[in-house]
C-alpha distance (Angstrom), angle and dihedral (degrees) to the residues before:
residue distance angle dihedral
X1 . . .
X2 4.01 . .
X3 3.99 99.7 .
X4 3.74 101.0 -156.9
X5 3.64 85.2 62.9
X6 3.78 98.8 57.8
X7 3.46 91.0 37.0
X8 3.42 87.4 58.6
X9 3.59 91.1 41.3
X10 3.62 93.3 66.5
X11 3.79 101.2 32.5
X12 3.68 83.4 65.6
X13 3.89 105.7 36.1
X14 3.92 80.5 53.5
X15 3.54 100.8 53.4
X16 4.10 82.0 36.4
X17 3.48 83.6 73.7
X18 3.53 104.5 46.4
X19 3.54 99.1 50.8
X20 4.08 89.8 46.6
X21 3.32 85.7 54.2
X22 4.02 99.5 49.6
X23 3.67 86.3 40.2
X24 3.87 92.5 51.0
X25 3.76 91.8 49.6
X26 4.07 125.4 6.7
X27 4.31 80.1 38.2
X28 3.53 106.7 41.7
X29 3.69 114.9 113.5
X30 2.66 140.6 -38.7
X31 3.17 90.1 25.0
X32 3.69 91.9 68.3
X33 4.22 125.4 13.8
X34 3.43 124.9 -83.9
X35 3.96 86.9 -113.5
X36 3.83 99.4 50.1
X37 3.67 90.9 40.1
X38 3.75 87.2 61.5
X39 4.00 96.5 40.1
X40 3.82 73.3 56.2
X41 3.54 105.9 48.3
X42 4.54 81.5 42.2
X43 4.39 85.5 58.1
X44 3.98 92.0 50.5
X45 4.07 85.9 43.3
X46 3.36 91.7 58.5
X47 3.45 106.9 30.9
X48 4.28 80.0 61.7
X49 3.22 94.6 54.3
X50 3.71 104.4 49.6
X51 3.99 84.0 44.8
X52 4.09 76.4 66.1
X53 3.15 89.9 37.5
X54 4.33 93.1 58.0
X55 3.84 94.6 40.0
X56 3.96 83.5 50.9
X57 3.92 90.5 49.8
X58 4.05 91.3 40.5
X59 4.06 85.8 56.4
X60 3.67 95.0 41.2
X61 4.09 89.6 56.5
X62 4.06 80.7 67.2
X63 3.64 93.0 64.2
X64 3.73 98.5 23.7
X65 3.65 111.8 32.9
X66 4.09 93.8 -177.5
X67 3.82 126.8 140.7
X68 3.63 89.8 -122.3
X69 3.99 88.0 67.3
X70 3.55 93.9 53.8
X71 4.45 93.7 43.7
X72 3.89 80.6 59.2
X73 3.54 98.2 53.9
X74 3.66 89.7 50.8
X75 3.49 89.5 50.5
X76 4.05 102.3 48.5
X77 4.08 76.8 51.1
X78 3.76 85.9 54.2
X79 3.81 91.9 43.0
X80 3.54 100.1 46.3
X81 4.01 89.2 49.6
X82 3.76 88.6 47.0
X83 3.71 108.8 51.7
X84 3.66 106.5 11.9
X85 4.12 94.7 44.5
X86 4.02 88.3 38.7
X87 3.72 92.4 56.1
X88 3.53 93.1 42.2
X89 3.82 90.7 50.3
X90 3.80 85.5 51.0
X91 3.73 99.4 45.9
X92 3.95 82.5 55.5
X93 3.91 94.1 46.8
X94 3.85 93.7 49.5
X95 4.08 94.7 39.2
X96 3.31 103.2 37.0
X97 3.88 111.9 25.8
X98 3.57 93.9 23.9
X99 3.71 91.3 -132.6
X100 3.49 126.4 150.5
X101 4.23 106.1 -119.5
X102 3.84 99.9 -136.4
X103 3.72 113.2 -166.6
X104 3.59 91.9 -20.0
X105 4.02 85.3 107.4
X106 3.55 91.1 60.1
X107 4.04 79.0 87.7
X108 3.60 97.0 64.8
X109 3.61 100.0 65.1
X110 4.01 88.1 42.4
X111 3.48 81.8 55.1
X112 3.77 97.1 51.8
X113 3.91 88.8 48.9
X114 4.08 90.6 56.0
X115 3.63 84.2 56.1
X116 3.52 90.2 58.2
X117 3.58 98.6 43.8
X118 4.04 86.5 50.1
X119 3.68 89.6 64.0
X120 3.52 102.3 45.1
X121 3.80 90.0 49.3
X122 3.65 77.9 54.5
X123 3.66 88.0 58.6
X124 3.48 92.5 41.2
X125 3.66 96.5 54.0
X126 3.88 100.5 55.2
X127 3.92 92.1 40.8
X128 3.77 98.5 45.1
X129 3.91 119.6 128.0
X130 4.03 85.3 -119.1
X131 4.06 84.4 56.1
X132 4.29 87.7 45.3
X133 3.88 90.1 49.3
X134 3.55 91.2 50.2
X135 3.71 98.8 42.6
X136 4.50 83.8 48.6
X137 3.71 79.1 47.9
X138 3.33 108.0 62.7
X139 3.75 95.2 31.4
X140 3.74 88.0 51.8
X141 3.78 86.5 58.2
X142 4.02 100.4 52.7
């Protein structure tokens, strides 16, 4: 098991919660648009499922202890920050401070792209010649 990534895991499932939660009651509308509170509800969707996705990638590193596995935890960390905690951040700016966000959502779609990269390190990991040697290995051996 790679601990950072079920550390992670539930660091972000947790605070998953809580923000679903604020955003399901203390945010629903009016109190915010119809359009931020969906960008909203979109950053707690996805910050979920990458929590899945690290506990997933923590259990994997049992099977397949690769570098690759661990590079995609670190980026579904990165991706999670990026587009779910940029969206929030601009869901606050907009709502709250009435500020218009700028560049900041240029982060979102770096985000996204982190999330991409997590899953083909995922890919990578469990299909890596250190995974095939180990695999010929072991079959070698029984």
């Amino acid at each position: 098991m790679y601990k950072p990534a079920l550390n992670a895991a539930i660091i972000f499932a947790l605070l998953g919660v809580a923000t679903g939660a604020m955003g399901a009651h203390a945010l629903a509308p009016p109190v915010l648009t119809e359009k931020l509170h969906g960008a909203y509800e979109t950053a707690v969707r996805y910050q979920f499922y990458h929590s899945f996705a690290l506990l997933f990638a923590s259990l994997l590193y049992l099977v397949f202890p690769d570098k690759w596995i661990k590079r995609a935890t670190w980026a579904f960390i990165a991706g999670i920050i990026l587009f779910s905690g940029s969206i929030y951040l601009l869901v606050y700016l907009e709502s709250a401070l009435q500020v218009n966000p700028g560049m900041l959502g240029l982060l979102t779609p770096l985000g996204g792209l982190c999330f991409i990269a997590g899953w083909l390190f995922l890919l990578l990991g469990i299909n890596s010649r250190k995974q095939r040697e180990r695999r010929g290995t072991l079959r070698n051996s029984e």
